[in-house]
N, C-alpha and C positions, 0 to 999 in steps of 0.2 A: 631964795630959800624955800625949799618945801615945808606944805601947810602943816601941821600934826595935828592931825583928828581928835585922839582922843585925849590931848592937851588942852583945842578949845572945847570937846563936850565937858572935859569934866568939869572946865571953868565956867560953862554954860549952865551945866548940873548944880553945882554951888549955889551959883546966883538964885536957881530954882530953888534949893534948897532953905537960904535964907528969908526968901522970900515966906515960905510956907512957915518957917520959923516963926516970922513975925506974925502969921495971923493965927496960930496957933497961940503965941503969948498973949496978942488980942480976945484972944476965946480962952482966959487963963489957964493953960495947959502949960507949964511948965518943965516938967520933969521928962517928959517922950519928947517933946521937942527941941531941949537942949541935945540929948542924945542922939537925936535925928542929924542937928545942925556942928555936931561936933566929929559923929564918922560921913555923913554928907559931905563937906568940906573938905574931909582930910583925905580925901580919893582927890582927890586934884593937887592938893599938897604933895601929895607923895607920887603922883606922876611928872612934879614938877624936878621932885629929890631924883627919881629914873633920869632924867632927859642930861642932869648933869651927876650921874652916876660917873667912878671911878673907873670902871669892869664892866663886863658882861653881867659876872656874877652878881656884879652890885647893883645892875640894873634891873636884874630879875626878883631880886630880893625887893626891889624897891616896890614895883608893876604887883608884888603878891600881895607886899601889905596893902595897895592901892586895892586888891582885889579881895583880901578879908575885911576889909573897910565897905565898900561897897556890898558886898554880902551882908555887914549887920544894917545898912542903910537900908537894904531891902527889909529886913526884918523888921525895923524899926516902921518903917511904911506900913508894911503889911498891919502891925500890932495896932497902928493910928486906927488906920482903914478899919479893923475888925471892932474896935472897941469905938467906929460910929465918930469919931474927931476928923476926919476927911471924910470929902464927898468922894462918890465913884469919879468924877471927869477928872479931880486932883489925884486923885488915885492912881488912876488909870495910865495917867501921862507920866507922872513918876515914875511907875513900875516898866513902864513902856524904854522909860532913859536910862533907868538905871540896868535893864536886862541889857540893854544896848551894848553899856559901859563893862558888864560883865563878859557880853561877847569875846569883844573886840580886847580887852586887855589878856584872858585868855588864852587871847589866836597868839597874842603878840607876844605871851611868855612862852607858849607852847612853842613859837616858829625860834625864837631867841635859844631856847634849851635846845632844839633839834638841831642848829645851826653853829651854836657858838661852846656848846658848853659839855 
């Protein structure tokens, strides 16, 4: 069976995710952080909802929420980042995965629509 890419980033991304959760709740930061850890996680949810999508259609429906989800994830980083609750190298790396994850899901609805729909 072929590997799917951004199946395992996004579960890769999660774990990052959590991860930063938790020390964000260590540094009592509550409230950006659950938000973080709640559209963070749910871009791999919903790339798992695509993989056993019904349709085309329902698979591209899936891969967008996956992709408005990862857009507030961004935002959520960024807002940590500017208001000084992450360092630049957590920062950095974040934003580095989750442009990534925006790529590539993307290419994948863009080639789906061009192809199937």
């Amino acid at each position: 069976m072929k590997d799917n890419v951004i199946q395992q980033m996004t579960f890769d991304f999660s774990l990052k995710i959590i991860y930063l959760y938790k020390q964000l709740q260590e540094n009592k930061e509550f409230v950006l952080s659950k938000q973080l850890l709640r559209s963070g996680t749910s871009i791999g949810a919903n790339v798992e909802e695509a993989i056993a999508a019904q349709s085309k259609k329902d698979f591209v429906a899936k891969l967008s929420i996956a992709c408005k989800e990862a857009r507030e994830t961004k935002y959520w980083l960024k807002l940590l980042h500017q208001s000084n609750m992450t360092n630049n190298i957590i920062y950095d790396e974040h934003l580095k995965m989750i442009e990534s994850v925006l790529n590539i899901l993307t290419k994948i609805i863009k080639t789906t629509k061009e192809n199937h729909l």
